[in-house]
Residue frames as a rotation matrix with the C-alpha (Angstrom) as fourth column:
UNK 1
-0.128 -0.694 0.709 -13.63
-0.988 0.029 -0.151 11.87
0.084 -0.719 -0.689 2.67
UNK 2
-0.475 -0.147 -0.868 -12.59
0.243 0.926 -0.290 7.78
0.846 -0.349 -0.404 3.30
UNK 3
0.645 0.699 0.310 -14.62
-0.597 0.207 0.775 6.47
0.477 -0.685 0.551 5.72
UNK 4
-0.519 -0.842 -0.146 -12.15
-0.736 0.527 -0.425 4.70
0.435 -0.113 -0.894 8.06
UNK 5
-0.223 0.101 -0.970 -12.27
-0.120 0.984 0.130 0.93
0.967 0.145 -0.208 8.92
UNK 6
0.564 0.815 0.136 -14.27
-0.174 -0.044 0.984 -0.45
0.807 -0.578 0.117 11.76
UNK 7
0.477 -0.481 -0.735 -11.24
0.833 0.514 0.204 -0.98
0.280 -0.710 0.646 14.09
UNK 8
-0.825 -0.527 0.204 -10.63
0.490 -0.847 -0.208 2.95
0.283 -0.071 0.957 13.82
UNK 9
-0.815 0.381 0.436 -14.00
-0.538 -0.776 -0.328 4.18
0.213 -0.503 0.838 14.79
UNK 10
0.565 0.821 0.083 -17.82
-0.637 0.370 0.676 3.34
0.524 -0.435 0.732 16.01
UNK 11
0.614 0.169 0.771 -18.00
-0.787 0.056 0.615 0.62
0.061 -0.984 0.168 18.12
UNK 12
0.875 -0.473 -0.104 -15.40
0.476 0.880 -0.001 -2.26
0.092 -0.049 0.995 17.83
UNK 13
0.221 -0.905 0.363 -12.30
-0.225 -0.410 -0.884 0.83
0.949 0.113 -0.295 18.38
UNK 14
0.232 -0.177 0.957 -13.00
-0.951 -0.248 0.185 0.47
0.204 -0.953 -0.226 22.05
UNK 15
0.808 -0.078 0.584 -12.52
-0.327 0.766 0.554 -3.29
-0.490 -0.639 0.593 22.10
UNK 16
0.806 -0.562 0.183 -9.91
0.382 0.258 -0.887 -3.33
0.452 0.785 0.423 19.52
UNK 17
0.343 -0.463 0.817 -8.09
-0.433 -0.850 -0.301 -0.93
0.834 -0.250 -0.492 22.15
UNK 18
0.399 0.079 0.913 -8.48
-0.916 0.006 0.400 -2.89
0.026 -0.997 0.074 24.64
UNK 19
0.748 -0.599 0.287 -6.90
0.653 0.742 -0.153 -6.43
-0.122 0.302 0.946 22.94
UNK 20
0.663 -0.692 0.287 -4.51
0.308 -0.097 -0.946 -4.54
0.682 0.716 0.149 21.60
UNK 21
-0.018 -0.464 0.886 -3.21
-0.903 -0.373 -0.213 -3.58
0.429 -0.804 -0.412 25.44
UNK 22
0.634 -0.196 0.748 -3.80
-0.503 0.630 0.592 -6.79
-0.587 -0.751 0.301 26.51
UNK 23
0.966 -0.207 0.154 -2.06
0.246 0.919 -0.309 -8.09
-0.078 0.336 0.939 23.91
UNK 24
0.319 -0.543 0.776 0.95
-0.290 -0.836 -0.466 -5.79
0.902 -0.077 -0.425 24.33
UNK 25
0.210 -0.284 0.935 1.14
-0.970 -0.178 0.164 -6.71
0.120 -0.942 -0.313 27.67
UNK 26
0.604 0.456 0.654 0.79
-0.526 0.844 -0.103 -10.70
-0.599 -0.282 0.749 27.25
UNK 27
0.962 0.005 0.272 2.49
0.238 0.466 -0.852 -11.63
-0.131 0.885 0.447 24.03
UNK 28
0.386 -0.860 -0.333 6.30
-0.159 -0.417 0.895 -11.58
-0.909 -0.292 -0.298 23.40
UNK 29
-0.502 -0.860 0.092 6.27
0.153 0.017 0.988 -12.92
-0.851 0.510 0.123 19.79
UNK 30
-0.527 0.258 -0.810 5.95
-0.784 -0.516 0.346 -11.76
-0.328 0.817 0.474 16.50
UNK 31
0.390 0.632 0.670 2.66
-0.116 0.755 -0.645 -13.89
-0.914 0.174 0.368 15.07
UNK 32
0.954 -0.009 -0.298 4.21
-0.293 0.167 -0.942 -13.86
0.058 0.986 0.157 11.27
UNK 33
0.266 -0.963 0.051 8.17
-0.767 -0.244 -0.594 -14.05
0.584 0.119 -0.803 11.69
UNK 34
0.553 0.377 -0.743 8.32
0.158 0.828 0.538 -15.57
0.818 -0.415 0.399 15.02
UNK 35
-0.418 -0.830 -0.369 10.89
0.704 -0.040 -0.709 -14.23
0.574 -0.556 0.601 16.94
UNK 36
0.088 0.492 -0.866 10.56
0.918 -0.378 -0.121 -11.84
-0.387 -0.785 -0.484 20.01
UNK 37
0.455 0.601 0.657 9.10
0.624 -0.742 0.247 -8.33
0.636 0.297 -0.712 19.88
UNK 38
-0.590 -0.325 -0.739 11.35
0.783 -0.452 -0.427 -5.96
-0.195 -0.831 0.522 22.03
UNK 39
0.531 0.843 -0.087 8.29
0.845 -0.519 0.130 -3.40
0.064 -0.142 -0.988 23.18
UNK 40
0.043 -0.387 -0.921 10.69
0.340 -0.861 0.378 -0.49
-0.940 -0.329 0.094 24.04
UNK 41
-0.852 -0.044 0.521 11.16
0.492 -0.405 0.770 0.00
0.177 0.913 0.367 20.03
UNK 42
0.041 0.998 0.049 8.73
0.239 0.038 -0.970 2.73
-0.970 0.051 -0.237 18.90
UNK 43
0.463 0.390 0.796 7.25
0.801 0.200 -0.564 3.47
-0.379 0.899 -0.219 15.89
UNK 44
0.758 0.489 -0.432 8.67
-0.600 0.263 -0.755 4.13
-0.255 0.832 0.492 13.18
UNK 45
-0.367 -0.916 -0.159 11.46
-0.922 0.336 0.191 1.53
-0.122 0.217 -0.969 13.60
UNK 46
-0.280 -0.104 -0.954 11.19
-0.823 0.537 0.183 -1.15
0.494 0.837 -0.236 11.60
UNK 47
-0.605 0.075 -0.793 10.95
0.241 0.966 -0.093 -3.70
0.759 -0.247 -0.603 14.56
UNK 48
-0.618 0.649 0.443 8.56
-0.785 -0.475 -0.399 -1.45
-0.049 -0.595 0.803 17.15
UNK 49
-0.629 0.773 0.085 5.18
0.104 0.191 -0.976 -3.35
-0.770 -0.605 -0.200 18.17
UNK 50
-0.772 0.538 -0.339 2.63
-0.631 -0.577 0.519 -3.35
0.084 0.615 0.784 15.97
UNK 51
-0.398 0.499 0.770 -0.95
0.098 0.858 -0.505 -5.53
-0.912 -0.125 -0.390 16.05
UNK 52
-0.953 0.080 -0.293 -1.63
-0.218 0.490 0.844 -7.85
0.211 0.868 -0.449 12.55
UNK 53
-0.001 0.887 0.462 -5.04
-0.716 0.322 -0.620 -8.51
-0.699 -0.331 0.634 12.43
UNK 54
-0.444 -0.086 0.892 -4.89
0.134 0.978 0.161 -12.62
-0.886 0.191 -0.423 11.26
UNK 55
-0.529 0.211 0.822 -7.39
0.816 0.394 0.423 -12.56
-0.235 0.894 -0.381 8.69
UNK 56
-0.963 -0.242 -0.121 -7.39
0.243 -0.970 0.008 -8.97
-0.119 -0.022 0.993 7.36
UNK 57
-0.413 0.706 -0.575 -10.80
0.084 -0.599 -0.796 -6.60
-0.907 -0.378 0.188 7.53
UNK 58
-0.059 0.577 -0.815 -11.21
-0.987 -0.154 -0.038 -6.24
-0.147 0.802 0.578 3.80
UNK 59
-0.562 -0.213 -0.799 -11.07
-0.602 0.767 0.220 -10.11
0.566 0.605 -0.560 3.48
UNK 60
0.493 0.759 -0.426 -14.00
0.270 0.332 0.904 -10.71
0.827 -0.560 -0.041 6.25
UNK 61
-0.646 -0.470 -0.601 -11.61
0.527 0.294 -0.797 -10.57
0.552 -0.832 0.057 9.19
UNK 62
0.706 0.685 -0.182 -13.36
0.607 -0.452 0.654 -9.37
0.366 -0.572 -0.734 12.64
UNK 63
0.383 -0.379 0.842 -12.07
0.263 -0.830 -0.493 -5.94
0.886 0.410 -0.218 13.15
UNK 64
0.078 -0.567 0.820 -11.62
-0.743 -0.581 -0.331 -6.45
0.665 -0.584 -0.466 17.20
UNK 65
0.891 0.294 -0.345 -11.80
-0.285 0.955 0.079 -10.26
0.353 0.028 0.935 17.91
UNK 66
0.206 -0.805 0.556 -8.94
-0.836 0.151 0.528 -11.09
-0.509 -0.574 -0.642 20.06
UNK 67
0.421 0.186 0.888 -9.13
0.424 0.825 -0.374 -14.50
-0.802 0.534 0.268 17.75
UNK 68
0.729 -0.172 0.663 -8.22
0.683 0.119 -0.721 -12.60
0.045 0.978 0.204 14.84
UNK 69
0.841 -0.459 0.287 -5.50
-0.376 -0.877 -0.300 -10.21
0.390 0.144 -0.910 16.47
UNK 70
0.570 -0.757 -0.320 -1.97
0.809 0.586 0.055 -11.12
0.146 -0.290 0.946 16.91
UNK 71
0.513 -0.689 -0.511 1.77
-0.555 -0.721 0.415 -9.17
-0.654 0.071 -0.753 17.96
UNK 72
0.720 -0.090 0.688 3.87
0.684 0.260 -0.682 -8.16
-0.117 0.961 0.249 14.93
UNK 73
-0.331 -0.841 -0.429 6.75
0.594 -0.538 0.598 -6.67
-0.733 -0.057 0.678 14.39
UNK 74
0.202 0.571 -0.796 5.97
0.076 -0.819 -0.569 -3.57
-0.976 0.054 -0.209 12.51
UNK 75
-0.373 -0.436 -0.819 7.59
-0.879 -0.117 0.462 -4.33
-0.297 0.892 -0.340 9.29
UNK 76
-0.868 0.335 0.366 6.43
0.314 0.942 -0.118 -7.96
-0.385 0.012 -0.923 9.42
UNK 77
-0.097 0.976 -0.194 2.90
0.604 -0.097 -0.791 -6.42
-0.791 -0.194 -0.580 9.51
UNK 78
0.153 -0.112 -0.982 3.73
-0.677 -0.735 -0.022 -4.07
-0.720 0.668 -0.188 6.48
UNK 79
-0.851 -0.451 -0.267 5.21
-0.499 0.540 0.678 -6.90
-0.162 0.711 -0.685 4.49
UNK 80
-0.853 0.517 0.068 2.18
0.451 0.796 -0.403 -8.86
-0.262 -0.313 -0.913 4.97
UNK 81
-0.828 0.527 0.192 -0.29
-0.336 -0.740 0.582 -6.17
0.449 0.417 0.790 4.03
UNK 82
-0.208 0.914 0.349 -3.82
-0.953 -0.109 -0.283 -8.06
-0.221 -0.391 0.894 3.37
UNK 83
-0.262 0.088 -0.961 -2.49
-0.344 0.922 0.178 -11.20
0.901 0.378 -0.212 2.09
UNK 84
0.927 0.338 0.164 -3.97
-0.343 0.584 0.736 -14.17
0.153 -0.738 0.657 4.60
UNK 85
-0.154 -0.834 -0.530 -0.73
-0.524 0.524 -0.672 -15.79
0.837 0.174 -0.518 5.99
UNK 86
0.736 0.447 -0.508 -0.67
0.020 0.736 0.677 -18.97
0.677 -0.509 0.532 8.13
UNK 87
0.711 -0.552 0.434 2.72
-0.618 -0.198 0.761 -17.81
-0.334 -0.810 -0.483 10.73
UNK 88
-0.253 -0.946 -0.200 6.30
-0.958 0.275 -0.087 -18.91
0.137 0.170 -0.976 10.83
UNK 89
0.779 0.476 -0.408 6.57
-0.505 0.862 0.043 -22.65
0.372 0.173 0.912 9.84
UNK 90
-0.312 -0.815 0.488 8.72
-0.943 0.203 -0.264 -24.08
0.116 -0.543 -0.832 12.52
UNK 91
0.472 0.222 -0.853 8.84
0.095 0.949 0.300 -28.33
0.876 -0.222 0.427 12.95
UNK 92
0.831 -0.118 0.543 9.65
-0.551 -0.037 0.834 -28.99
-0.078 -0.992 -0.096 16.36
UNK 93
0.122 -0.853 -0.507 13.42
-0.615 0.336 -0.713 -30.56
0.779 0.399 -0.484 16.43
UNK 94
0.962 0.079 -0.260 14.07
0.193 0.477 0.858 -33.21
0.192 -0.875 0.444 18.54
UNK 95
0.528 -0.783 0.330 16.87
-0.631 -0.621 -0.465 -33.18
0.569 0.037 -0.822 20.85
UNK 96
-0.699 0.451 0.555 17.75
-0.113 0.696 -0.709 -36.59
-0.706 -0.558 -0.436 23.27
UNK 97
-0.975 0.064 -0.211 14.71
0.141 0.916 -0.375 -37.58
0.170 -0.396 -0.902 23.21
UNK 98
0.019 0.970 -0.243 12.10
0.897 -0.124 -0.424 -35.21
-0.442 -0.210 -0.872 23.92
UNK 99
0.221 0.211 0.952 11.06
0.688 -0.726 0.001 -32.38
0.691 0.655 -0.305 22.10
UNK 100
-0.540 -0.365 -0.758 12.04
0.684 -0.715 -0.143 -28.36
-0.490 -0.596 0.636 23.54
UNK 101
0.517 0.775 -0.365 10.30
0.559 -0.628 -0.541 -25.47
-0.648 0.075 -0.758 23.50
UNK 102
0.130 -0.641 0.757 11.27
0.943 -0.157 -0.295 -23.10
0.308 0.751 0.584 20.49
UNK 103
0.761 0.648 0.012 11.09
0.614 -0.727 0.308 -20.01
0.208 -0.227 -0.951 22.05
UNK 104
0.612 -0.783 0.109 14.82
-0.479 -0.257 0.839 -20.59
-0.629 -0.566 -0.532 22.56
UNK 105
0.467 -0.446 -0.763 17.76
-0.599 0.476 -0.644 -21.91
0.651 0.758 -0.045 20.38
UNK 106
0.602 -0.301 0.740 18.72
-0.555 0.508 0.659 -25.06
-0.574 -0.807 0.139 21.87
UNK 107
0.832 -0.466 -0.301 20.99
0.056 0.611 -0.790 -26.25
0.551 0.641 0.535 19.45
UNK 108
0.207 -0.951 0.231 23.75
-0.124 -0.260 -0.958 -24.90
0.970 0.170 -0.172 21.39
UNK 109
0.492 0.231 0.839 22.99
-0.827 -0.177 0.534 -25.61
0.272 -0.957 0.104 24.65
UNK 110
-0.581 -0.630 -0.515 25.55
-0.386 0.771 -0.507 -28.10
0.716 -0.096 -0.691 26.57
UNK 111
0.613 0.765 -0.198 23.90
-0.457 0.547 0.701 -30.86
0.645 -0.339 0.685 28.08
UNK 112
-0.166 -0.975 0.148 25.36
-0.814 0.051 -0.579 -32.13
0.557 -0.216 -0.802 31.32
């Protein structure tokens, strides 16, 4: 029998359980893609919830490190397997004058 990975049993499942609700509860975007995470999906649709651990378990990552866990859309997190990836590469755009948050398309927004 596979022995399963240290974020599935002994002693890092309880704190892995316990990021993984706060992070559920805290987070609204996907850590690889970027866009928002609608929580009501469940699993096994394609965009559902899912937590990416940053720098995967067989490649050193820490298995319940709130540092090395992100939300992920659930396909994101499939596509991504165990490869290391560094998140959506977004440049901040100016608009006017001062930079906007991206969390939103403001291209279209009418300034008044």
């Amino acid at each position: 029998m596979a022995e399963l990975r240290a974020d599935k049993s002994g002693p890092h499942r309880v704190a892995f359980e316990k990021n993984k609700r706060r992070l559920l509860k805290t987070d609204q975007l996907c850590g690889i893609c970027g866009k928002p995470v609608d929580k009501s999906l469940k699993y096994p649709h394609p965009l559902s919830a899912a937590i990416d651990h940053i720098v995967p378990i067989s490649k050193g990552g820490h298995p319940s490190s709130m540092d090395n866990l992100q939300l992920t859309h659930w396909q994101c997190n499939r596509q991504k397997s165990d490869k290391l990836y560094s998140g959506p590469k977004q440049e901040p755009k100016t608009i006017g004058n001062r930079n906007l948050p991206q969390t939103r398309d403001w291209s279209s927004y009418a300034f008044k």
